[in-house]
PQR file with spaces between the fields and no chain letter, atoms N, CA, C, O and H, PARSE charges and radii, in Angstrom:
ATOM       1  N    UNK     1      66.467   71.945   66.271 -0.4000 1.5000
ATOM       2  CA   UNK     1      65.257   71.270   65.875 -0.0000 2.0000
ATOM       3  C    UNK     1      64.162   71.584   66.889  0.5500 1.7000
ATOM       4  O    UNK     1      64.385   71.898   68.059 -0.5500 1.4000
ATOM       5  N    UNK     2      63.083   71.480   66.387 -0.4000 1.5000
ATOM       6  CA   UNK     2      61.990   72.281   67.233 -0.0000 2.0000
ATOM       7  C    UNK     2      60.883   71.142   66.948  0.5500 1.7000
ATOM       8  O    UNK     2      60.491   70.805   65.831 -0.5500 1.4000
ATOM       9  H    UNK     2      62.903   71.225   65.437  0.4000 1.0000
ATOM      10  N    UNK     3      60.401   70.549   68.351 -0.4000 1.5000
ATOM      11  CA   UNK     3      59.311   69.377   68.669 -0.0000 2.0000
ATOM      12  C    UNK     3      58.599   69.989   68.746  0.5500 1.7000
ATOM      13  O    UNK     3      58.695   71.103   69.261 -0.5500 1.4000
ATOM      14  H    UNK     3      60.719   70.823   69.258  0.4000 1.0000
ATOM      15  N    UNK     4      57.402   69.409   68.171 -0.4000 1.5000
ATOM      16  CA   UNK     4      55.715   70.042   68.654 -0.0000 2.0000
ATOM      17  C    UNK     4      54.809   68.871   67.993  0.5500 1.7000
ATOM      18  O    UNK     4      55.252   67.834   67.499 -0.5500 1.4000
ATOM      19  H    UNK     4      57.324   68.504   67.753  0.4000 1.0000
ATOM      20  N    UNK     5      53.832   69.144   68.060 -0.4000 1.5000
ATOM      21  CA   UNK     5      52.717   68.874   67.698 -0.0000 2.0000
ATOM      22  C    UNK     5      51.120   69.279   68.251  0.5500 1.7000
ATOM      23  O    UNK     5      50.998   69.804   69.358 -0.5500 1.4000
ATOM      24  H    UNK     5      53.472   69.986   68.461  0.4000 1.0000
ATOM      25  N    UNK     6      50.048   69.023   67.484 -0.4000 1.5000
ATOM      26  CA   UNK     6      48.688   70.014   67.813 -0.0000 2.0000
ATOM      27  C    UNK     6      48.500   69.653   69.078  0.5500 1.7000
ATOM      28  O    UNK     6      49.044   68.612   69.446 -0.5500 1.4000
ATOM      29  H    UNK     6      50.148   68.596   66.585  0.4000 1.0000
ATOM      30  N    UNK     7      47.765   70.353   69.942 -0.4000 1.5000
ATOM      31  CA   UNK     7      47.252   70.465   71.186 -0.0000 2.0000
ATOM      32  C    UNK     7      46.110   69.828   70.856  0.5500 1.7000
ATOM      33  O    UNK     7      45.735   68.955   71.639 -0.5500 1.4000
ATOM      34  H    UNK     7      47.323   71.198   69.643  0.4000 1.0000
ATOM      35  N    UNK     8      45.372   70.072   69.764 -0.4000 1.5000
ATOM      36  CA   UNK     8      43.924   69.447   69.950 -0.0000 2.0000
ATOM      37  C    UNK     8      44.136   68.005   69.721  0.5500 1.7000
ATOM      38  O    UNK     8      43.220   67.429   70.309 -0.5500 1.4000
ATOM      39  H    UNK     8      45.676   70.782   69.128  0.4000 1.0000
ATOM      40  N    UNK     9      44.972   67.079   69.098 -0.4000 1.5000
ATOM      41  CA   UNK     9      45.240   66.088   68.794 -0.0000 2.0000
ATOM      42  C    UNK     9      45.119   65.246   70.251  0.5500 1.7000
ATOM      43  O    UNK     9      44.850   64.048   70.152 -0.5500 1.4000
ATOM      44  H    UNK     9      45.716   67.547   68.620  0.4000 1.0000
ATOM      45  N    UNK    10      45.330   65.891   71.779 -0.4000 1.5000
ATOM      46  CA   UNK    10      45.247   64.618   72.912 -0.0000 2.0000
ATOM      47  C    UNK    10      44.907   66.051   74.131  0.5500 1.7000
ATOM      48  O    UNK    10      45.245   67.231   74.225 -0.5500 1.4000
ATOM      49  H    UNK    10      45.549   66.864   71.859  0.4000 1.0000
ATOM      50  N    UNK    11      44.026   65.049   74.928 -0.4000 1.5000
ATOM      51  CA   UNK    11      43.051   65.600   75.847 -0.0000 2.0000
ATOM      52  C    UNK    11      43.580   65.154   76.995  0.5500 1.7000
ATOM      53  O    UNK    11      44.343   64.191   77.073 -0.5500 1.4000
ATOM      54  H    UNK    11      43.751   64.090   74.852  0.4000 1.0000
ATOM      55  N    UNK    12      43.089   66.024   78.174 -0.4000 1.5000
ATOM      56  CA   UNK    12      43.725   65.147   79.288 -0.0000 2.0000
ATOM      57  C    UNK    12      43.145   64.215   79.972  0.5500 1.7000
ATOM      58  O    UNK    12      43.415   63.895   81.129 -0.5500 1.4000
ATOM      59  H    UNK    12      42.470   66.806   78.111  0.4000 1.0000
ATOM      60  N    UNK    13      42.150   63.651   79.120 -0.4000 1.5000
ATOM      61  CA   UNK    13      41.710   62.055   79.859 -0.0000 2.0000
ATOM      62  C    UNK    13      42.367   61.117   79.089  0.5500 1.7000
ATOM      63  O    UNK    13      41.942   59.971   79.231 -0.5500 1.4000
ATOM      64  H    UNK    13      41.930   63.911   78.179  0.4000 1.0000
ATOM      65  N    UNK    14      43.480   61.301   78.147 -0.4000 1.5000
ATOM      66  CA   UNK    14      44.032   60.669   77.352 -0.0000 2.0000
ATOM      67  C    UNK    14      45.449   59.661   78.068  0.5500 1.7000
ATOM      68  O    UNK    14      46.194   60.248   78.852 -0.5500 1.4000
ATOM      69  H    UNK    14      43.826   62.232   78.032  0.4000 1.0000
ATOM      70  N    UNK    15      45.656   58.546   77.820 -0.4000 1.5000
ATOM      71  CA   UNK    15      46.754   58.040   77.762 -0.0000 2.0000
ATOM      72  C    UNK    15      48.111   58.005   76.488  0.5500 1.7000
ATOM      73  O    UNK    15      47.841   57.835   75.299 -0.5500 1.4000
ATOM      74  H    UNK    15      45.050   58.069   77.183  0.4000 1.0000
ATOM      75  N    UNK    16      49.014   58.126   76.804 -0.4000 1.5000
ATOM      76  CA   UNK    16      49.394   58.139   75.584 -0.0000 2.0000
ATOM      77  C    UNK    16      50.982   57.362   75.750  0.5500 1.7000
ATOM      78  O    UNK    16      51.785   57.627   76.645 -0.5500 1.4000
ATOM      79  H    UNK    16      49.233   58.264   77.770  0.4000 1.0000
ATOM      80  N    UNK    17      51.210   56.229   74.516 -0.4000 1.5000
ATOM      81  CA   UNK    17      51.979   55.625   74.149 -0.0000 2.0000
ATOM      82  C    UNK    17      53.003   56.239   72.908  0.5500 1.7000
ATOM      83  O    UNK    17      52.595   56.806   71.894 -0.5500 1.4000
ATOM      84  H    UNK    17      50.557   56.013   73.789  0.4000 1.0000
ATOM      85  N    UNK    18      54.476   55.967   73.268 -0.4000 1.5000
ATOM      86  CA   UNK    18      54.773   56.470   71.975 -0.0000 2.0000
ATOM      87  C    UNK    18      55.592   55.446   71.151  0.5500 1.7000
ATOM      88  O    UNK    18      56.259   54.613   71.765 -0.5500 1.4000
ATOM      89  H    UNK    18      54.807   55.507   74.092  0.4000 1.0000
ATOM      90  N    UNK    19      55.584   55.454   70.080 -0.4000 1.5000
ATOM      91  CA   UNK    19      55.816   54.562   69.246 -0.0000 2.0000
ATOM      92  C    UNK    19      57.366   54.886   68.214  0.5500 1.7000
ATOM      93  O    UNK    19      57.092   55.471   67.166 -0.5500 1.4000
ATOM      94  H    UNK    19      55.042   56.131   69.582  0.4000 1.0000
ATOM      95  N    UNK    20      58.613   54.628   68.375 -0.4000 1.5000
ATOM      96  CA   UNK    20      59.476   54.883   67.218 -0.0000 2.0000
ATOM      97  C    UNK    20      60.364   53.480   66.999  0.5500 1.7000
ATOM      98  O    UNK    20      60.272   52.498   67.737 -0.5500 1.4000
ATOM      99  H    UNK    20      58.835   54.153   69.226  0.4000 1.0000
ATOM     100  N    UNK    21      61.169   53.578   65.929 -0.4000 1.5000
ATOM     101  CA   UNK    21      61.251   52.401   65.363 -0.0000 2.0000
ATOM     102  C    UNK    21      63.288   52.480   66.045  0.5500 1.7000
ATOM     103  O    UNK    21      63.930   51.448   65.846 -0.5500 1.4000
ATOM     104  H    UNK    21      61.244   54.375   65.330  0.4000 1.0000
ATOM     105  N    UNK    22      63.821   53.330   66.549 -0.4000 1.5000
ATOM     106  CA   UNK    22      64.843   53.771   67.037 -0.0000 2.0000
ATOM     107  C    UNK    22      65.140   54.708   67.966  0.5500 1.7000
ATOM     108  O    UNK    22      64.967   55.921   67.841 -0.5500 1.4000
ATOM     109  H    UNK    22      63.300   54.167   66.711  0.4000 1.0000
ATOM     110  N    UNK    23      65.621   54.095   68.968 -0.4000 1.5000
ATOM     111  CA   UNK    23      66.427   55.328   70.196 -0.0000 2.0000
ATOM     112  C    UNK    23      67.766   55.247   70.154  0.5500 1.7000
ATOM     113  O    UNK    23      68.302   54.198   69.798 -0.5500 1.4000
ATOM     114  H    UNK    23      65.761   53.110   69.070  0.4000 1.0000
ATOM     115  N    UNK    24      68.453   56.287   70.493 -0.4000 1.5000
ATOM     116  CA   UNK    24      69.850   56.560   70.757 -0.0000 2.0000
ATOM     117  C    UNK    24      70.142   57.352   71.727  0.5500 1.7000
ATOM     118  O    UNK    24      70.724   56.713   72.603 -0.5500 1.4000
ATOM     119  H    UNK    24      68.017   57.140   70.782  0.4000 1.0000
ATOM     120  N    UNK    25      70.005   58.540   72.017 -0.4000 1.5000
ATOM     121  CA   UNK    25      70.016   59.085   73.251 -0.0000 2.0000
ATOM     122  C    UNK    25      69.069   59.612   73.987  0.5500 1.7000
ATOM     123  O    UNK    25      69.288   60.180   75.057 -0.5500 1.4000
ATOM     124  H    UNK    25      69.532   59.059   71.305  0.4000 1.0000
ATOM     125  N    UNK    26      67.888   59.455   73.445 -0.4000 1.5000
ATOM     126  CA   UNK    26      66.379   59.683   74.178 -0.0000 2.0000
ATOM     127  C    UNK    26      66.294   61.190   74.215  0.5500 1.7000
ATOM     128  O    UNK    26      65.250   61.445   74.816 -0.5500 1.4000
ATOM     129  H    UNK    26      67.710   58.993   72.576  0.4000 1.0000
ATOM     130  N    UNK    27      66.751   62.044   73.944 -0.4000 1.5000
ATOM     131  CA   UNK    27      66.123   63.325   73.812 -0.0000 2.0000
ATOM     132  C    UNK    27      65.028   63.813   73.645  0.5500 1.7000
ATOM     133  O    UNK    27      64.456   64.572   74.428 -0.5500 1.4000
ATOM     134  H    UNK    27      67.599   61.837   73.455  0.4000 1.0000
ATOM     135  N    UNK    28      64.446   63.241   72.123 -0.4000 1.5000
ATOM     136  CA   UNK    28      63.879   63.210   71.337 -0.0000 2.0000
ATOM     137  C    UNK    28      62.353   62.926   72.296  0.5500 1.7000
ATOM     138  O    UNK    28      61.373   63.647   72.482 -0.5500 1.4000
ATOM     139  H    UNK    28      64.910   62.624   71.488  0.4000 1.0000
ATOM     140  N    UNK    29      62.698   61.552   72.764 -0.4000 1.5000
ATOM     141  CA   UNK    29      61.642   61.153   73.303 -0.0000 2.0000
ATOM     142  C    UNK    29      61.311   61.650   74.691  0.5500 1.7000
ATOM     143  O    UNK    29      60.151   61.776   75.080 -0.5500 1.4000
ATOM     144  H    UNK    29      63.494   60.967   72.613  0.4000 1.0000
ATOM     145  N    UNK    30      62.390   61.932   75.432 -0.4000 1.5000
ATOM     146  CA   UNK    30      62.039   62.968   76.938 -0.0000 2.0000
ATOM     147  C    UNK    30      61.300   64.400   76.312  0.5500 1.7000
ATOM     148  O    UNK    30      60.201   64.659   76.802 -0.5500 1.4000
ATOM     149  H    UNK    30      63.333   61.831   75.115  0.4000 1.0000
ATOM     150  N    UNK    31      61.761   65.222   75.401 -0.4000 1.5000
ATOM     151  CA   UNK    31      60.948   66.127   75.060 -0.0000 2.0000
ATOM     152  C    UNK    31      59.650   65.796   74.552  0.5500 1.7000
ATOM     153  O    UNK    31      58.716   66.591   74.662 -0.5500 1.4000
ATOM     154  H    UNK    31      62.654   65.011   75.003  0.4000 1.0000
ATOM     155  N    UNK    32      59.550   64.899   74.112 -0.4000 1.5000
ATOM     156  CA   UNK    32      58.255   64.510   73.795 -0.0000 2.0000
ATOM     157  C    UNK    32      57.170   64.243   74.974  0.5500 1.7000
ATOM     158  O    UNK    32      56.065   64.783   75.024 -0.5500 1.4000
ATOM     159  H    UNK    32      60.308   64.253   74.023  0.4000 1.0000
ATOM     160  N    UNK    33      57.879   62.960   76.267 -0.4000 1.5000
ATOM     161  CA   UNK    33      56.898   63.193   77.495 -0.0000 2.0000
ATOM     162  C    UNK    33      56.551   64.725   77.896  0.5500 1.7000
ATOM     163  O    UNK    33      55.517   65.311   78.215 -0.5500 1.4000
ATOM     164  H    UNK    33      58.776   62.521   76.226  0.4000 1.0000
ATOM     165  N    UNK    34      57.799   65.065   77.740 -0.4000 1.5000
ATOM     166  CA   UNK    34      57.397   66.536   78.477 -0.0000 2.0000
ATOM     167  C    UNK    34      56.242   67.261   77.689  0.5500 1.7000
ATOM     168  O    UNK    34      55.576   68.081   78.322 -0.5500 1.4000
ATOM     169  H    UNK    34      58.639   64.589   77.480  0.4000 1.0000
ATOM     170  N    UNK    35      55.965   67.048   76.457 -0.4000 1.5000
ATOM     171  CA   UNK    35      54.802   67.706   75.708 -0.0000 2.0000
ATOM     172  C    UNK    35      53.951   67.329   75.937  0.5500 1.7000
ATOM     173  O    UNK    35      52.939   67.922   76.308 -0.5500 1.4000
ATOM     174  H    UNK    35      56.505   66.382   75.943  0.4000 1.0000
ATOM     175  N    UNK    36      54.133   66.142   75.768 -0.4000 1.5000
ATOM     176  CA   UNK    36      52.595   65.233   76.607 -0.0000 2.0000
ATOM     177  C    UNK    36      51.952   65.602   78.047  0.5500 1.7000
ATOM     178  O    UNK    36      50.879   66.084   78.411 -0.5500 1.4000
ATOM     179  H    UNK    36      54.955   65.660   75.466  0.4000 1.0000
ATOM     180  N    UNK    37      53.050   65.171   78.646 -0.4000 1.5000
ATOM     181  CA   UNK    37      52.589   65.983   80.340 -0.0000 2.0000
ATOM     182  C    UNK    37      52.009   67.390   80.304  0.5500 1.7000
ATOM     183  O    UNK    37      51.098   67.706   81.069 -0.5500 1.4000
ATOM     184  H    UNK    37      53.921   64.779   78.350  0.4000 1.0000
ATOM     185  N    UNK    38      52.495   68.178   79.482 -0.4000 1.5000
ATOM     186  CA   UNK    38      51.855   69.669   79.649 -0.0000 2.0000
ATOM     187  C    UNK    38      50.718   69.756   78.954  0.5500 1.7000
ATOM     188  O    UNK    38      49.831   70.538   79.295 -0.5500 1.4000
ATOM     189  H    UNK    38      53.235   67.921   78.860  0.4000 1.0000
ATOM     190  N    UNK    39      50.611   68.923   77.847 -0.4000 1.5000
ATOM     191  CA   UNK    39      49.004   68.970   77.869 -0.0000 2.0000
ATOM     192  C    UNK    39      48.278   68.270   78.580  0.5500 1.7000
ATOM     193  O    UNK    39      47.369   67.575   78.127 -0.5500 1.4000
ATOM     194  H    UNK    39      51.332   68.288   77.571  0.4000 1.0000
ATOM     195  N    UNK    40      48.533   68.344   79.596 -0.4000 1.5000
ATOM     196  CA   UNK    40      47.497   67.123   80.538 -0.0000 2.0000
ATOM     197  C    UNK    40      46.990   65.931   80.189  0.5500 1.7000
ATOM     198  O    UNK    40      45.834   65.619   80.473 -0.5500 1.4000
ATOM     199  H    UNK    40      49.272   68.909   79.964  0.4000 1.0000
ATOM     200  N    UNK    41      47.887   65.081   79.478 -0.4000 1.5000
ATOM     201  CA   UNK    41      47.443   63.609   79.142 -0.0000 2.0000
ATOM     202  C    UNK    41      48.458   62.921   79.782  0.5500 1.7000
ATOM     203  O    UNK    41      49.520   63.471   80.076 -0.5500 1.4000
ATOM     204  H    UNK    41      48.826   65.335   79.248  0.4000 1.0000
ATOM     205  N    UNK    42      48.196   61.663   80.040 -0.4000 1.5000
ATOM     206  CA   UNK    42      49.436   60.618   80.994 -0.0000 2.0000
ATOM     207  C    UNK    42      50.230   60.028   80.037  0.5500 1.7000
ATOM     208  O    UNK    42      49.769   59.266   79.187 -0.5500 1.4000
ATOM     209  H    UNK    42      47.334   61.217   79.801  0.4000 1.0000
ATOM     210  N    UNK    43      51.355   60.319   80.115 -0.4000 1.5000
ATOM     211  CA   UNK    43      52.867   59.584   79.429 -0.0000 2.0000
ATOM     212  C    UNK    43      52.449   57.991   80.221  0.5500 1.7000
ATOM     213  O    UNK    43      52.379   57.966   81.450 -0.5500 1.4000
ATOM     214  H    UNK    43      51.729   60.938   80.805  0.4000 1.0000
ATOM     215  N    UNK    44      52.272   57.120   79.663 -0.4000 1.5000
ATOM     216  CA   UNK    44      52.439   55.770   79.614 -0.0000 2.0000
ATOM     217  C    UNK    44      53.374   54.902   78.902  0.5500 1.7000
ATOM     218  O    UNK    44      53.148   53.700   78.765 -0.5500 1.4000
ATOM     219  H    UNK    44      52.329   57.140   78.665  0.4000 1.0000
ATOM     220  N    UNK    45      54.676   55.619   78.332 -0.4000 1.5000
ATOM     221  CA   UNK    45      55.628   54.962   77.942 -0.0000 2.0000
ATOM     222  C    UNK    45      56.116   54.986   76.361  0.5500 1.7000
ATOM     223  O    UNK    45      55.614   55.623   75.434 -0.5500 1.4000
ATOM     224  H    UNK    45      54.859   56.595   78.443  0.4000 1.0000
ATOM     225  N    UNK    46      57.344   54.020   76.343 -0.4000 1.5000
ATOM     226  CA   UNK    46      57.592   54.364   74.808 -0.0000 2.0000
ATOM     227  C    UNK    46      58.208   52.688   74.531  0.5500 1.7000
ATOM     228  O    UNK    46      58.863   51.960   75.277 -0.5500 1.4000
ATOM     229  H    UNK    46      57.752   53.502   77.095  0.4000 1.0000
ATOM     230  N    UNK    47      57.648   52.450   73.046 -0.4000 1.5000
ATOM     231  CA   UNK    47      58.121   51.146   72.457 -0.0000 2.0000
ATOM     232  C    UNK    47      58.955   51.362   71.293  0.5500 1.7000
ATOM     233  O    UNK    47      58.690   52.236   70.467 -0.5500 1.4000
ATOM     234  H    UNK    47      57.116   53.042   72.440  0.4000 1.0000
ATOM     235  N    UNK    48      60.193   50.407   71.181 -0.4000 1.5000
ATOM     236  CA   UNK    48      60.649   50.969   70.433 -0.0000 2.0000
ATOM     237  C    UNK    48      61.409   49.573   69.626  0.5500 1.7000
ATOM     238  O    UNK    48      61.532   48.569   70.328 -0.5500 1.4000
ATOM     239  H    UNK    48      60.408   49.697   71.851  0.4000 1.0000
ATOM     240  N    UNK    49      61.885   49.507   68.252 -0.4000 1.5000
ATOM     241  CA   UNK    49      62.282   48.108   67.944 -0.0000 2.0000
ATOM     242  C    UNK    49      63.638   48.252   68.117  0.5500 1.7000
ATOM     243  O    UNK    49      64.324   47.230   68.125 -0.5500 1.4000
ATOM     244  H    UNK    49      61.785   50.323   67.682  0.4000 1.0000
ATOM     245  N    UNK    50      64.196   49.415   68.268 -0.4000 1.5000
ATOM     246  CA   UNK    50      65.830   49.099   68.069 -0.0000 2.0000
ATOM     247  C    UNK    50      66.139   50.195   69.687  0.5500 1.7000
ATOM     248  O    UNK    50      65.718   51.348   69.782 -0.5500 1.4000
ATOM     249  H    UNK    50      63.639   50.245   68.262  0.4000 1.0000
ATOM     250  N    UNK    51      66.873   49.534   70.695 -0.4000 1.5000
ATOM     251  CA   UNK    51      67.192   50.495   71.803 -0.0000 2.0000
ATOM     252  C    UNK    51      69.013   50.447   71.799  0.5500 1.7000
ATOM     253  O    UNK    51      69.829   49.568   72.076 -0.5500 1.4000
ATOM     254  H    UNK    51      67.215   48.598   70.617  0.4000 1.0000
ATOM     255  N    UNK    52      69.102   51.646   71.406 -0.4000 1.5000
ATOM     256  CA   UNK    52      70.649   52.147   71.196 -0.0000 2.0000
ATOM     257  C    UNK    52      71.045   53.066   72.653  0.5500 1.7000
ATOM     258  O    UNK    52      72.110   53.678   72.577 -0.5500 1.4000
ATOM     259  H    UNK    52      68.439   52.360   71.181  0.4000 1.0000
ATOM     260  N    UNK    53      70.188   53.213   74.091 -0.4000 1.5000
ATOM     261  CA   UNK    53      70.711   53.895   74.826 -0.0000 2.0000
ATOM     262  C    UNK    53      71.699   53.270   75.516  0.5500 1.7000
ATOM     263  O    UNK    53      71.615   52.042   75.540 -0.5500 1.4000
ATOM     264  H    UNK    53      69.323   52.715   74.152  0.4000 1.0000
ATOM     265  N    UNK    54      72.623   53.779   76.093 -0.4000 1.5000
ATOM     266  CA   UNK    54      73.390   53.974   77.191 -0.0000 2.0000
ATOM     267  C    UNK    54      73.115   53.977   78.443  0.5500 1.7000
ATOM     268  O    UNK    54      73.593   53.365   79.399 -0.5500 1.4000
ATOM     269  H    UNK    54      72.691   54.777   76.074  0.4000 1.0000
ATOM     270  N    UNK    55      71.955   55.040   78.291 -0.4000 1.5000
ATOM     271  CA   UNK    55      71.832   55.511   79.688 -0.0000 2.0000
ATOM     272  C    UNK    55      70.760   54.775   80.305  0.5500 1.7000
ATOM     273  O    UNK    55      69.722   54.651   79.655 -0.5500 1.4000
ATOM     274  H    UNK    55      71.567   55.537   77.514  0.4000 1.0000
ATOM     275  N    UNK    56      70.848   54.214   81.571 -0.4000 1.5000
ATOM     276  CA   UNK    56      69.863   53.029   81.880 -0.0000 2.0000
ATOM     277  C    UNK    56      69.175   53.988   82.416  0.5500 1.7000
ATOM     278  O    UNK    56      68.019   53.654   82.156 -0.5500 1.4000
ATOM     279  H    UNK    56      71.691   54.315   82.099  0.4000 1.0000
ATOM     280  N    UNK    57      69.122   55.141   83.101 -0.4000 1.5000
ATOM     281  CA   UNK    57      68.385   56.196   83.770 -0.0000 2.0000
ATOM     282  C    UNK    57      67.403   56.294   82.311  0.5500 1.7000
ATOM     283  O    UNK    57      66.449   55.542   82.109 -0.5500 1.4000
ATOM     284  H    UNK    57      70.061   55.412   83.312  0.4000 1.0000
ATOM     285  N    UNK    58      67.664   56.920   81.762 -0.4000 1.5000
ATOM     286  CA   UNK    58      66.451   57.679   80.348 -0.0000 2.0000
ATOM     287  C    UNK    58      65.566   56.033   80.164  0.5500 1.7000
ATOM     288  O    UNK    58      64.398   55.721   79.932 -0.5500 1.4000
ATOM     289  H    UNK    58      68.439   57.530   81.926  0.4000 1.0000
ATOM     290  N    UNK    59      66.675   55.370   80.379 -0.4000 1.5000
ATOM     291  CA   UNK    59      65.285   53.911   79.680 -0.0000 2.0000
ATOM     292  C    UNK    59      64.102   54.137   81.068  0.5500 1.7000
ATOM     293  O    UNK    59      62.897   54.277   80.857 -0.5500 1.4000
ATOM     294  H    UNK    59      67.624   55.623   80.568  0.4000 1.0000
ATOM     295  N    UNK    60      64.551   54.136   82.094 -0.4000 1.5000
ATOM     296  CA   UNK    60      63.520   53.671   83.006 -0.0000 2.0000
ATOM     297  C    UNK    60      62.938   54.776   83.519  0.5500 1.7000
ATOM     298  O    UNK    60      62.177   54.600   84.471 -0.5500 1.4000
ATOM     299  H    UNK    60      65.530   54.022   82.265  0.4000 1.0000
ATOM     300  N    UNK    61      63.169   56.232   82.986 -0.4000 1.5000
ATOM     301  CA   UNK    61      61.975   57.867   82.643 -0.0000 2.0000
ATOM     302  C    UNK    61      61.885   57.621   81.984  0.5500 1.7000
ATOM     303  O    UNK    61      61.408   56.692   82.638 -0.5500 1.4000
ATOM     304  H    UNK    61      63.787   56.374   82.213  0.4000 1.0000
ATOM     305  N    UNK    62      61.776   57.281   80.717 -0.4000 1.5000
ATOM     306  CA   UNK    62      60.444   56.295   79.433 -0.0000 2.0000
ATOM     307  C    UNK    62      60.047   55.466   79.671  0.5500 1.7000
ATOM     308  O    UNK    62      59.290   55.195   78.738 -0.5500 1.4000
ATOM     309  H    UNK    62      62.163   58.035   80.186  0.4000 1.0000
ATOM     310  N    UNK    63      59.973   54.283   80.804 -0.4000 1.5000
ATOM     311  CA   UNK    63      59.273   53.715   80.618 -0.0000 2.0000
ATOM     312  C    UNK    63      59.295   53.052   79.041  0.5500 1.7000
ATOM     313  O    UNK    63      58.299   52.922   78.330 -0.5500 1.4000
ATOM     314  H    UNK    63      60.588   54.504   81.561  0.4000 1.0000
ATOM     315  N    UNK    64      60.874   52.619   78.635 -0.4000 1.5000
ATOM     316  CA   UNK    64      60.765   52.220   77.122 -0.0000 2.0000
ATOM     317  C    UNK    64      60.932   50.458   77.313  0.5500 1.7000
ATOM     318  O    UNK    64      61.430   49.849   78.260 -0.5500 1.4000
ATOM     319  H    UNK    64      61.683   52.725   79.212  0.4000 1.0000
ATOM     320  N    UNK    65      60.406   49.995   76.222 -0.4000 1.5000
ATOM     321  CA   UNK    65      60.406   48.998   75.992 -0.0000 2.0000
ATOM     322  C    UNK    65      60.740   48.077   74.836  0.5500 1.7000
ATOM     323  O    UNK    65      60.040   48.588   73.962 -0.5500 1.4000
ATOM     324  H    UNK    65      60.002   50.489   75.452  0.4000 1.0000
ATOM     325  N    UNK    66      61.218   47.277   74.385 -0.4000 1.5000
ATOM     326  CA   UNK    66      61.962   47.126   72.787 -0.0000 2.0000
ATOM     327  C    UNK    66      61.930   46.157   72.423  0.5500 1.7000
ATOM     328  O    UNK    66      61.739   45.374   73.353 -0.5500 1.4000
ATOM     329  H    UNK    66      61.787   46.861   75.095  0.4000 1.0000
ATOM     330  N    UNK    67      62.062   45.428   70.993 -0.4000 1.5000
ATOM     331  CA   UNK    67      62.169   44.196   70.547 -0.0000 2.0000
ATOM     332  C    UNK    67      63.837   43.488   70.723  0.5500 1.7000
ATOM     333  O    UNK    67      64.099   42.350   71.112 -0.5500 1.4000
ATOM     334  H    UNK    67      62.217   46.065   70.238  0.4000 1.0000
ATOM     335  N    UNK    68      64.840   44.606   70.285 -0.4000 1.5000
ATOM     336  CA   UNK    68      65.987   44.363   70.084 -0.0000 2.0000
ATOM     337  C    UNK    68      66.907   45.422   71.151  0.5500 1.7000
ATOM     338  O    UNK    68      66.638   46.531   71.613 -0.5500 1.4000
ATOM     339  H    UNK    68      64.627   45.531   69.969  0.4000 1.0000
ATOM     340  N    UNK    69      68.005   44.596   71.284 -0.4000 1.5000
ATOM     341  CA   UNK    69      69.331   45.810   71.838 -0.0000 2.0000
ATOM     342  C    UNK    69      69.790   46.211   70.386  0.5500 1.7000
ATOM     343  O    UNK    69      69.266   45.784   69.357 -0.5500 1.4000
ATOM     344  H    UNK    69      68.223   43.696   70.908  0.4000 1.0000
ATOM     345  N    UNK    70      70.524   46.825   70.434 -0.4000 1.5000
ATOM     346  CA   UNK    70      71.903   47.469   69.097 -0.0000 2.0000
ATOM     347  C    UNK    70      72.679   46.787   69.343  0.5500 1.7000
ATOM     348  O    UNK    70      73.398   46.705   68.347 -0.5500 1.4000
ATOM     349  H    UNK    70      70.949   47.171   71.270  0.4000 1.0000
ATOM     350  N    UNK    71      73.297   45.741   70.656 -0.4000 1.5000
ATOM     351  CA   UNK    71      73.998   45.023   70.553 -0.0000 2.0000
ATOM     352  C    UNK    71      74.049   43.782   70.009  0.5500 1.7000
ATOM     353  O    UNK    71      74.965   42.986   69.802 -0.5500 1.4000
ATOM     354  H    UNK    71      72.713   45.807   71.465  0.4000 1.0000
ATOM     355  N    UNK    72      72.307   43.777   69.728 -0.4000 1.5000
ATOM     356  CA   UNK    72      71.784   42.265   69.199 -0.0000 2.0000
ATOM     357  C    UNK    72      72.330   42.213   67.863  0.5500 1.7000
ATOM     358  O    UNK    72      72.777   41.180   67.365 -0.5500 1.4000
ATOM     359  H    UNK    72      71.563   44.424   69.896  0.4000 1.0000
ATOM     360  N    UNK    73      72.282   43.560   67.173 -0.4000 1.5000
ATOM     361  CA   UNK    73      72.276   43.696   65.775 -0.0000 2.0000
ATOM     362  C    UNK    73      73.816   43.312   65.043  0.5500 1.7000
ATOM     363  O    UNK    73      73.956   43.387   63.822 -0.5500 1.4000
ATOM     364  H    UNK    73      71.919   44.399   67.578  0.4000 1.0000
């Protein structure tokens, strides 16, 4: 699977939040800071309603934040 999105879409005076409705192993979303960072806008984090990680490391390099655990569910 291949992440992207437009370059012109965020500038680097930009902040940027990311928004998904599910995590599981954060891949998804570490490749995503990393897109962000290279276009020169600031990764300010990720919200998410359902957090399925494991790994307490990836939660706290996102900077994620959530309504629910998966254990809640």
């Amino acid at each position: 699977m291949e992440l992207s999105f437009r370059a012109s879409l965020i500038s680097g005076s930009d902040r940027v939040l990311v928004v998904d409705d599910w995590i599981d192993t954060g891949g998804q979303l570490l490749a995503l800071k990393a897109l962000v960072e290279k276009a020169g806008a600031r990764y300010i984090g990720a919200a998410v309603i359902v957090d399925g990680l494991n790994d307490h490391k990836v939660r706290r390099d996102l900077g994620l934040r959530s309504l629910l655990s998966v254990r809640d569910l």
